[in-house]
N, C-alpha and C positions, 0 to 999 in steps of 0.2 A: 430682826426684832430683838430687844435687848431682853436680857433675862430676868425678870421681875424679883429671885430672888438673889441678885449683885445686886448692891444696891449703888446707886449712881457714881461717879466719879471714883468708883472703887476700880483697881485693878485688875485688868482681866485674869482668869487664873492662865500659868502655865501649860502649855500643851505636855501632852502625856511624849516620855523622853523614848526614842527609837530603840529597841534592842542592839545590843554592840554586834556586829559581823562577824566580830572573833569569838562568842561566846558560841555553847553548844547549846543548841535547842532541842525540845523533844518535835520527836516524828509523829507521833501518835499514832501509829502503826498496833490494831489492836489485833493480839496473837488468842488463835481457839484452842483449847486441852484437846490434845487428841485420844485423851485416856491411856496412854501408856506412861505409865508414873517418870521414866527415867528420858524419855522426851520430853514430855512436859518439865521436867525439871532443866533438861537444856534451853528448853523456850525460855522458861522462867528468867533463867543468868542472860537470856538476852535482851525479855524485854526489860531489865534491869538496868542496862545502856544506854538506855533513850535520857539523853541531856549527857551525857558523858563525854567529856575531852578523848576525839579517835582515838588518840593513840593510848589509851586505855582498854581499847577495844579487841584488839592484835590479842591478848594473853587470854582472855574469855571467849574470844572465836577459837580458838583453837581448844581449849579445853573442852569447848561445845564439840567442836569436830570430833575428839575424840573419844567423847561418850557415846555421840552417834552411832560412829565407826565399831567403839564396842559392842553397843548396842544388834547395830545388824550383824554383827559375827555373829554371836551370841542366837540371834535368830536363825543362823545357818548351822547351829551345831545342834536346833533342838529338832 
């Protein structure tokens, strides 16, 4: 059934364009506070990622790792 407001011999519109394969999308992967200010702030920088070029991602993983890693020392020495 045609669309009452095209109006006749008008152009159909354009179909909506595919996302490119090589672009980065987000995951939408939603992350919970866990109340520890210095996790959550690693959460933070990572849900920060989401749409980002991978290999952006290598330098903020690791930064994450190693606040973690300080983190649980830090819990082993109180």
């Amino acid at each position: 059934m045609p669309d009452p407001q095209i109006p006749a011999g008008a152009p159909a519109p354009a179909p909506a364009p595919l996302p490119d394969p090589g672009e980065p999308r987000p995951l939408g992967v939603e992350l919970s506070p866990t109340g520890h200010p210095a996790v959550d702030a690693g959460l933070a920088r990572l849900e920060a990622l989401d749409g980002v070029p991978t290999d952006a991602h290598v330098t903020v993983y690791e930064d994450v790792h190693q606040r973690l890693a300080d983190t649980l020392a830090a819990l082993d020495r109180d």
